[in-house]
BADREN-851416 format. One line per field, with one value per residue (C-alpha): residue number from 1; residue in one letter; z, y, x. Coordinates in Angstrom, 2 decimals, decimal comma. Each point is the difference from the previous one (the first is absolute). Example, Ala and Ser with C-alpha at 12.3 -4.5 7.8 and 13.67 -1.06 7.14 Angstrom:
<rs>
n [1 | 2]
res [a | s]
w [7,80 | -0,66]
v [-4,50 | 3,44]
u [12,30 | 1,37]
</rs>
This chain:
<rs>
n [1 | 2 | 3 | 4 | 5 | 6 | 7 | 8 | 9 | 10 | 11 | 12 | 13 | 14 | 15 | 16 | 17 | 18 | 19 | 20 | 21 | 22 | 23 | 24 | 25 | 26 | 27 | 28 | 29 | 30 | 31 | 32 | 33 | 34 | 35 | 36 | 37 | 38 | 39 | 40 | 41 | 42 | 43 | 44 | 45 | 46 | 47 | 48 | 49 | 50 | 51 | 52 | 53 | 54 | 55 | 56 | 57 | 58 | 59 | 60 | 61 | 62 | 63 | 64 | 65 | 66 | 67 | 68 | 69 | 70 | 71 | 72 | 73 | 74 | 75 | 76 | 77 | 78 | 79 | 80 | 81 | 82 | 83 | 84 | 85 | 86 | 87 | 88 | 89 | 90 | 91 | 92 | 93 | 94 | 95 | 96 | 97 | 98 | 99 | 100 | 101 | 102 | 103 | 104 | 105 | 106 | 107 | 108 | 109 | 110 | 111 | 112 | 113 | 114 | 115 | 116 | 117 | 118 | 119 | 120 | 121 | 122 | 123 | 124 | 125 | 126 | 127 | 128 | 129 | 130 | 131 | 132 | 133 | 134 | 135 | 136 | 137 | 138 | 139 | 140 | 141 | 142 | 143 | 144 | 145 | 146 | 147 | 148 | 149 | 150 | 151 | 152 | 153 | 154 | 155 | 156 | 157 | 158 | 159 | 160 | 161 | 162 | 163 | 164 | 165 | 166 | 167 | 168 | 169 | 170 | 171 | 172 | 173 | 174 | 175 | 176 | 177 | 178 | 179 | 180 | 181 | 182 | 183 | 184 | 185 | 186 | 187 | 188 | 189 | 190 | 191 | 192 | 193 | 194 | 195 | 196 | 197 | 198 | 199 | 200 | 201 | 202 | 203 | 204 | 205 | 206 | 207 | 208 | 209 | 210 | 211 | 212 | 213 | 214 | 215 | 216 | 217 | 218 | 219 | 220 | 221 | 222 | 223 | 224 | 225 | 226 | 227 | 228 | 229 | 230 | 231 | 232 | 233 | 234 | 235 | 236 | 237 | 238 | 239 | 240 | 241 | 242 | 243 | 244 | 245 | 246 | 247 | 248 | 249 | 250 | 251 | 252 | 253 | 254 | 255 | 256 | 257 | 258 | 259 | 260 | 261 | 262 | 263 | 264 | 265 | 266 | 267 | 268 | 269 | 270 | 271 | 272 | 273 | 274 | 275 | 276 | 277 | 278 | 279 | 280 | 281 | 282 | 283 | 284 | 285 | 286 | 287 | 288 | 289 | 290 | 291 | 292 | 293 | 294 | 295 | 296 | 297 | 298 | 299 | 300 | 301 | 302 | 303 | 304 | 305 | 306 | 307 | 308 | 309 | 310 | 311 | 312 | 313 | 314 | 315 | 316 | 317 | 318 | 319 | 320 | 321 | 322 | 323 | 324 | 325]
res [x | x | x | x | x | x | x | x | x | x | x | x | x | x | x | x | x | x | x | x | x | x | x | x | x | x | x | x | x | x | x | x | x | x | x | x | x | x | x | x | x | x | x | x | x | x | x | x | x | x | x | x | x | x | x | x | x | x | x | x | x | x | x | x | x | x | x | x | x | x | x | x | x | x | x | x | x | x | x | x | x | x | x | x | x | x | x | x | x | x | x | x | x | x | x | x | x | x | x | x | x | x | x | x | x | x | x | x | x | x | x | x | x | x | x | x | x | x | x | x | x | x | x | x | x | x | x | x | x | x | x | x | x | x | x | x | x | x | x | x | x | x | x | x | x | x | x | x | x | x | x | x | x | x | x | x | x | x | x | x | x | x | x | x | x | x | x | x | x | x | x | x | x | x | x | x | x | x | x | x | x | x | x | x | x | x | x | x | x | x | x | x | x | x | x | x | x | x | x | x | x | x | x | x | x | x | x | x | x | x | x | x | x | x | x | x | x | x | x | x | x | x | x | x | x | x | x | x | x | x | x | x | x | x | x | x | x | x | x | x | x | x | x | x | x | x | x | x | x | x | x | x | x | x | x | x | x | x | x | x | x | x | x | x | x | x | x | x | x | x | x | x | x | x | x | x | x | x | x | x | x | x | x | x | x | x | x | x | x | x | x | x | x | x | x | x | x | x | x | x | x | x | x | x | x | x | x | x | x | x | x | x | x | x | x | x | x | x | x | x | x | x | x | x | x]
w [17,36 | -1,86 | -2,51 | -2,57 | -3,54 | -3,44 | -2,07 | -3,61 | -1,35 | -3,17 | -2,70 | -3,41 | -2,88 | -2,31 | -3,47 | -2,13 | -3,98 | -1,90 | -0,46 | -1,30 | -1,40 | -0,21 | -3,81 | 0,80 | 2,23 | -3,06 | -1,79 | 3,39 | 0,78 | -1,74 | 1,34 | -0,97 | 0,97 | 0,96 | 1,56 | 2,30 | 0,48 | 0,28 | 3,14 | 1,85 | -0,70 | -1,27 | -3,20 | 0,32 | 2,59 | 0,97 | -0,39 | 1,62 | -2,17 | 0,46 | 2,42 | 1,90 | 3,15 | 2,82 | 1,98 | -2,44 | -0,92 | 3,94 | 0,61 | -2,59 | 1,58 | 3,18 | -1,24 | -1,68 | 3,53 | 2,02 | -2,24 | 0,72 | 3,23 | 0,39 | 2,10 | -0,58 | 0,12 | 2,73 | 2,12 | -1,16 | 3,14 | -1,70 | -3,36 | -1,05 | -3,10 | -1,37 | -2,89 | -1,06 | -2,58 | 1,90 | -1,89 | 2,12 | 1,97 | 2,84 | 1,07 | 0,31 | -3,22 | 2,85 | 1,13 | -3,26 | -0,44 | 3,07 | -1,53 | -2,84 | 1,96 | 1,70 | 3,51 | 2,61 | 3,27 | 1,25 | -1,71 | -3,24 | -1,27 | -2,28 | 0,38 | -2,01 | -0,23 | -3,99 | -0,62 | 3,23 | 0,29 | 0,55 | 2,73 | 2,01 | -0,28 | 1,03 | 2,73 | 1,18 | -0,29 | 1,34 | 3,12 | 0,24 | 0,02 | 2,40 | 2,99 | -0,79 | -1,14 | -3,48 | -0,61 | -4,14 | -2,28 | -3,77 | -0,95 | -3,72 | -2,27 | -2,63 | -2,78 | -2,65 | -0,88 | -3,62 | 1,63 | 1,13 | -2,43 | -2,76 | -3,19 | -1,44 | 2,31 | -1,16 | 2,62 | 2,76 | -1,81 | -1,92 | 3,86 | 1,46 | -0,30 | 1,54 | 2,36 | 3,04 | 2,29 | 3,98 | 2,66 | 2,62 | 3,54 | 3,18 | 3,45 | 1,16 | 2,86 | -0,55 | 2,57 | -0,48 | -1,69 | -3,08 | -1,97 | 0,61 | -2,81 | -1,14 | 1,14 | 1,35 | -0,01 | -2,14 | 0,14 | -1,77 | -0,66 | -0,92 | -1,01 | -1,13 | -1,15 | -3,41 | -0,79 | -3,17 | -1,50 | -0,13 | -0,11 | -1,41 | -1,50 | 1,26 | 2,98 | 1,04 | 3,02 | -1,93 | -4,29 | 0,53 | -2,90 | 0,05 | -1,79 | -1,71 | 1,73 | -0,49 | 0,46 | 0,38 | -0,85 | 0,36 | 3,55 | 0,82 | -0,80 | 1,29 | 3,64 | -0,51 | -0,09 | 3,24 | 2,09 | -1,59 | 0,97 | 3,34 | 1,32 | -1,16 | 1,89 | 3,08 | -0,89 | 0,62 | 2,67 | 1,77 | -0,68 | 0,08 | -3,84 | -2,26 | -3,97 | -1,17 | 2,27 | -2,22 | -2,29 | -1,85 | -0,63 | -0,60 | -1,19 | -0,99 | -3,73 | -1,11 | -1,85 | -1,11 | 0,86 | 3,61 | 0,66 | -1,75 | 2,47 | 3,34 | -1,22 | -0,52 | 2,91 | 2,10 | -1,58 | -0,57 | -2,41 | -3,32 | -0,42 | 3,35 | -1,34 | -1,33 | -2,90 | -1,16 | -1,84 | -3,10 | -0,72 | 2,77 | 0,20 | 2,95 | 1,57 | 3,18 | 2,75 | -1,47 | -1,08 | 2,79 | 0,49 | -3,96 | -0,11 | 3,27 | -2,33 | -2,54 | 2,06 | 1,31 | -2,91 | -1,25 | 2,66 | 1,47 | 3,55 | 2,29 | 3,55 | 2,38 | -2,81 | 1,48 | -2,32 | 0,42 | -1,86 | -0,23 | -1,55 | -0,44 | -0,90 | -0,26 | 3,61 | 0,09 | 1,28 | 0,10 | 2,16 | 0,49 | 1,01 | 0,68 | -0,24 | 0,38 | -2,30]
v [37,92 | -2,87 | -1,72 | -2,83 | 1,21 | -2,40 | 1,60 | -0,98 | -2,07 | -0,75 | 0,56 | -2,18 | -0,78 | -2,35 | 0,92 | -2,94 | -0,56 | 0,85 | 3,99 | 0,58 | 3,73 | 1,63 | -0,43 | -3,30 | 0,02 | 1,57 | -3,31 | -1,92 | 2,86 | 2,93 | 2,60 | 2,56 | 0,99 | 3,53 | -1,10 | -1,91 | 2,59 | 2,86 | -1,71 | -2,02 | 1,15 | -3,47 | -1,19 | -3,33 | -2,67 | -3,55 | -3,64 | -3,26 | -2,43 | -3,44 | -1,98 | 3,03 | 0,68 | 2,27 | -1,51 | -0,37 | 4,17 | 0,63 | -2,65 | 1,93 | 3,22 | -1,10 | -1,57 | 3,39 | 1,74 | -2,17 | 0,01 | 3,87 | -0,14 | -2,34 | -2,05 | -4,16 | -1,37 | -2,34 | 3,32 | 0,87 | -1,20 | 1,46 | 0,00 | 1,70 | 0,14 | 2,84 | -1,54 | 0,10 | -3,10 | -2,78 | -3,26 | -2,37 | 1,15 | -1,76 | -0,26 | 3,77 | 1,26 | 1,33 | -3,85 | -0,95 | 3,11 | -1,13 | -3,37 | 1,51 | 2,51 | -3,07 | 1,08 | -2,48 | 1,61 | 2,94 | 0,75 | 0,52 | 1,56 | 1,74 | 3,54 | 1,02 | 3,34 | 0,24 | 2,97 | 1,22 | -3,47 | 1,62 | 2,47 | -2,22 | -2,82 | 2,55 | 0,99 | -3,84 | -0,01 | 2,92 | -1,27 | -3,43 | 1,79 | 2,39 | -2,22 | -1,71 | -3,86 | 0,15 | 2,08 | 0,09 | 0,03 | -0,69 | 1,90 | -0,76 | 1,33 | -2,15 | -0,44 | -1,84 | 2,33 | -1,02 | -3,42 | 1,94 | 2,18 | 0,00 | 0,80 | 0,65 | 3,26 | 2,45 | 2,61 | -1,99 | -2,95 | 3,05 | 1,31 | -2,78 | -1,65 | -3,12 | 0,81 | -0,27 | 1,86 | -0,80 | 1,72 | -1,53 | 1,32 | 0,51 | 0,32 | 2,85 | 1,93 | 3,58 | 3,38 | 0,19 | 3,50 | 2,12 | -1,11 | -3,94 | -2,67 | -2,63 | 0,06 | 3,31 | -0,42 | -2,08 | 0,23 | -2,70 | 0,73 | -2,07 | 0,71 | -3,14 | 2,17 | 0,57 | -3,59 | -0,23 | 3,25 | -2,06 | -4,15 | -2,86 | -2,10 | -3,66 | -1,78 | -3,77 | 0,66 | 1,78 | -0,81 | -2,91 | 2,17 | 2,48 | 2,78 | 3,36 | 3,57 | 2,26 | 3,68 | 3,24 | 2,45 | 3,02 | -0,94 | -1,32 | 3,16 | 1,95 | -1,67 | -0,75 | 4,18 | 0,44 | -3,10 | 0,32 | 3,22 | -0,50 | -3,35 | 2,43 | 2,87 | -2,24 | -1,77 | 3,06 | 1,66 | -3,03 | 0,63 | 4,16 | 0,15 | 2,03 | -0,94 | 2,33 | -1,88 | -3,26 | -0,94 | -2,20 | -1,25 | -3,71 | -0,53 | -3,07 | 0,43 | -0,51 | 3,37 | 3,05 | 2,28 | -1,63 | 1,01 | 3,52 | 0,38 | -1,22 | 1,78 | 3,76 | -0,45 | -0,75 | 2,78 | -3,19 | 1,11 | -2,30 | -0,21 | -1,68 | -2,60 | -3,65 | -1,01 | -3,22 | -0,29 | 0,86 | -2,96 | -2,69 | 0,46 | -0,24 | -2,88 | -0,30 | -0,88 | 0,30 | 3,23 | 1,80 | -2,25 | 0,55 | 2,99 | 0,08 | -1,68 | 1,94 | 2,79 | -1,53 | -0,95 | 3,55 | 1,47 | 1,54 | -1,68 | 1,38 | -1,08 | 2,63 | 0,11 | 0,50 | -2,37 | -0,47 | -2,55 | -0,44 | -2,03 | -0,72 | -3,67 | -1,45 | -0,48 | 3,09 | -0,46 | 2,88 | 1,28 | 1,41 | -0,60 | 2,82 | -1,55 | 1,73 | -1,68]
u [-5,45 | 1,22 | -2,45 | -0,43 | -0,37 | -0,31 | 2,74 | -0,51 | 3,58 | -0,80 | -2,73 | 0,13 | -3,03 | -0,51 | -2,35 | -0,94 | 0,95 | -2,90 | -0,62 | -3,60 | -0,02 | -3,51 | 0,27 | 0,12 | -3,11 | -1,95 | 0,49 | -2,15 | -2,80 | -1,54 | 2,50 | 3,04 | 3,56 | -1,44 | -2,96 | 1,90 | 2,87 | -2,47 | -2,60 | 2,96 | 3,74 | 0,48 | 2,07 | 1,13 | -0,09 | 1,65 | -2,21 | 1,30 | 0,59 | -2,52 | 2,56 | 1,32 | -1,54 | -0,43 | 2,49 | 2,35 | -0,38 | 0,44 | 2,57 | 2,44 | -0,73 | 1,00 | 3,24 | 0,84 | -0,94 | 2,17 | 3,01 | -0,34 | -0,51 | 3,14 | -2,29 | 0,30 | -4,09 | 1,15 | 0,32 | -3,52 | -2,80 | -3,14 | -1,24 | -3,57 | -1,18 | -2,90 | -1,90 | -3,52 | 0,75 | 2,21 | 0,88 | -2,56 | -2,88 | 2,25 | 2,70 | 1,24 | 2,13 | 2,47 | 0,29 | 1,21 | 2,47 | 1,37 | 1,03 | 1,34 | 2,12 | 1,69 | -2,06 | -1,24 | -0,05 | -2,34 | -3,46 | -0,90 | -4,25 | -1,77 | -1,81 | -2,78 | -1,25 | 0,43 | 1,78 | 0,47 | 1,21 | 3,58 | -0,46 | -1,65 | 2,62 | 2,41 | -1,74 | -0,52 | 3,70 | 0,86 | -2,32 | 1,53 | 3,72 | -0,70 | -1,02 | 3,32 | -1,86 | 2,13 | 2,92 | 0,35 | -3,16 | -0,32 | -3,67 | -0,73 | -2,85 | -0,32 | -3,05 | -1,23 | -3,24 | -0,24 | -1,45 | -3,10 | -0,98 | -3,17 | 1,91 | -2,81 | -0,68 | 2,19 | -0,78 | 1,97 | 2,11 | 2,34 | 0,49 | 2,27 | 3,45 | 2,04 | 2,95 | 1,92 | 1,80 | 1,60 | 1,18 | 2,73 | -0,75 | 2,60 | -0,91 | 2,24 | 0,47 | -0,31 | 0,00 | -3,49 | -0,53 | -0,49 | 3,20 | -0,60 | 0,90 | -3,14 | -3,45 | -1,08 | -4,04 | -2,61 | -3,67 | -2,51 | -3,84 | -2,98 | -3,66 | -2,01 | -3,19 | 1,86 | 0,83 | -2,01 | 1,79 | 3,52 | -0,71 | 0,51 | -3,33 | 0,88 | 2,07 | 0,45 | -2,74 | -2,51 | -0,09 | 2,98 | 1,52 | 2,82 | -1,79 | 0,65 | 0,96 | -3,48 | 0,41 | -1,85 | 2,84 | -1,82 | -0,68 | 3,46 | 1,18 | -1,78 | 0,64 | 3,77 | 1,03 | -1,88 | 0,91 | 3,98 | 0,45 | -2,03 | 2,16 | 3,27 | -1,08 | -0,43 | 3,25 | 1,66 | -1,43 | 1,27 | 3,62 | -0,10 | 1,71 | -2,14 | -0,71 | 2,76 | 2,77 | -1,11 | 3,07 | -1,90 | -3,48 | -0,49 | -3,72 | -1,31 | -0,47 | -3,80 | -0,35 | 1,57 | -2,97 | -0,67 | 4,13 | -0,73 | -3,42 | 2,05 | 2,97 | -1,69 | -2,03 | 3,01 | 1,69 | 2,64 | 2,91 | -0,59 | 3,31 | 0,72 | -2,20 | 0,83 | -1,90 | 0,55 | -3,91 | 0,68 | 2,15 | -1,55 | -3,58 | -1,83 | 2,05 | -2,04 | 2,06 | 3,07 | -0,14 | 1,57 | 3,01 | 0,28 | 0,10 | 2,53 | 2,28 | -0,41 | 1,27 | 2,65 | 1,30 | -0,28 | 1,70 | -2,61 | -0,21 | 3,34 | 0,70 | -2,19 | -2,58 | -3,14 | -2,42 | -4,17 | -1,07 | -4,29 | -3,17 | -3,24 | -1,61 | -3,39 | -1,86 | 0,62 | 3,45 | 2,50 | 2,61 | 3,92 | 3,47 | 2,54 | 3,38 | 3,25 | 3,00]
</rs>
């Protein structure tokens, strides 16, 4: 039986100007380059510069994406945008990508779900191009996390990075089994107990102040392996494919021993996974499309590939897309 699938068209990224090494991040808090390498997988990362925003990150990732996809933005009839950090508390960063992009027909929001911001825009997407209400989709995961962080806390500010990354989305029709281009199956989770393990201290309708990311690690951890691996397992029991069949692993990229944890429990091949942390950071919401790029641009992603991308993000959020390319 015939069915609608989102086929991805065209990935592209955008990384701001400024690297800050973790030598450099010795010179803010009381830290080390092997500290940080040793707990987190993490050498270097990218900061926006003062009058670069969000939008601006996510509106050159999408430009990238739909020169790629060979898609003009007037074709484009849905833009979301994942961020934890938009430009104004309103309107929607998406609204303002729009603009940019030349775009003044269809819909246009933002998503938040901080870094499984992603994943659930592309399932919204995949949703909205399913029923057949838009046809082509521009999903962007763009952040400016250096705007939220205590520099003076060196267990969480050496963690995260500024980026962007976008996805442009088809409505096709495909036969409906195993071998299908796009969209195969996402899932999306949420557990509001464990807010105060992954927040951020202020907000316009509670301190009338943006605030600063606040962390328990240990704890984070310790939930992401187990809810990961659990929303993957599910993920594929939906579709019949088994871990091995995976041709690549698209994590979001928070740390090297959460992807070691998820990958040895899912006796996941590490060499079928992306790692892009080492030279981003933890980029939030753009981390997956990132690192999408990055393997695209490395050759890695062929047509028939069978890709599952994944995340975790304060709430608790978390969740997974299985994508075929």
């Amino acid at each position: 039986m015939a069915v609608i699938r989102s086929v991805i068209r065209g990935v592209g990224a955008h990384l701001p100007k400024r690297v800050v090494t973790n030598d450099d991040m010795t010179k803010i808090v009381d830290t080390s380059d092997e500290w940080i390498r040793e707990r987190t997988g993490i050498r270097q990362r990218y900061i926006a510069g003062e009058n670069e925003y969000t939008s601006d990150l996510g509106t050159a990732a999408a430009k990238q994406a739909l020169v790629r996809a060979g898609i003009d933005p007037v074709d484009i009839d849905l833009v979301i945008c994942a961020t934890a950090t938009p430009d104004r508390t309103f309107p929607a960063t998406a609204v303002r990508i729009q603009q940019q992009l030349g775009i003044t027909h269809g819909a246009a929001f933002d998503v938040q779900a901080v870094c499984s911001g992603f994943v659930f825009a592309m399932t919204v997407a995949d949703n909205f191009l399913k029923t057949g209400q838009f046809k082509r989709a521009v999903v962007i995961g763009a952040e400016t996390f250096s705007r939220i962080l205590d520099w003076q806390d060196r267990t969480t500010c050496v963690l995260f990075g500024d980026g962007a990354g976008a996805v442009v989305l088809e409505a096709q029709p495909q036969v409906g089994g195993r071998q299908d281009r796009g969209i195969l199956a996402t899932r999306i989770r949420s557990d509001g107990r464990f807010e105060d393990l992954l927040y951020v201290d202020g907000g316009p309708g509670s301190t009338k102040t943006t605030g600063h990311l606040r962390m328990n690690g240990r704890e984070v951890f310790r939930h992401a392996v187990q809810k990961i691996s659990g929303v993957i397992e599910e993920t594929l029991v939906m579709t019949g494919f088994a871990a091995n069949e995976i041709d690549l692993f698209v994590p979001h990229q928070a740390n090297q021993r959460i992807l070691d944890g998820i990958a040895k429990k899912l006796g996941v091949d590490p060499g079928k996974i992306v790692m892009t942390l080492d030279k981003h950071g933890n980029t939030s919401a753009a981390s997956i499309p990132l690192a999408l790029n990055e393997a695209l641009e490395q050759h890695r992603l062929k047509e028939g590939s069978l890709v599952l991308m994944e995340a975790m993000g304060g709430g608790f959020t978390w969740g997974a897309v299985l994508a075929r390319w």
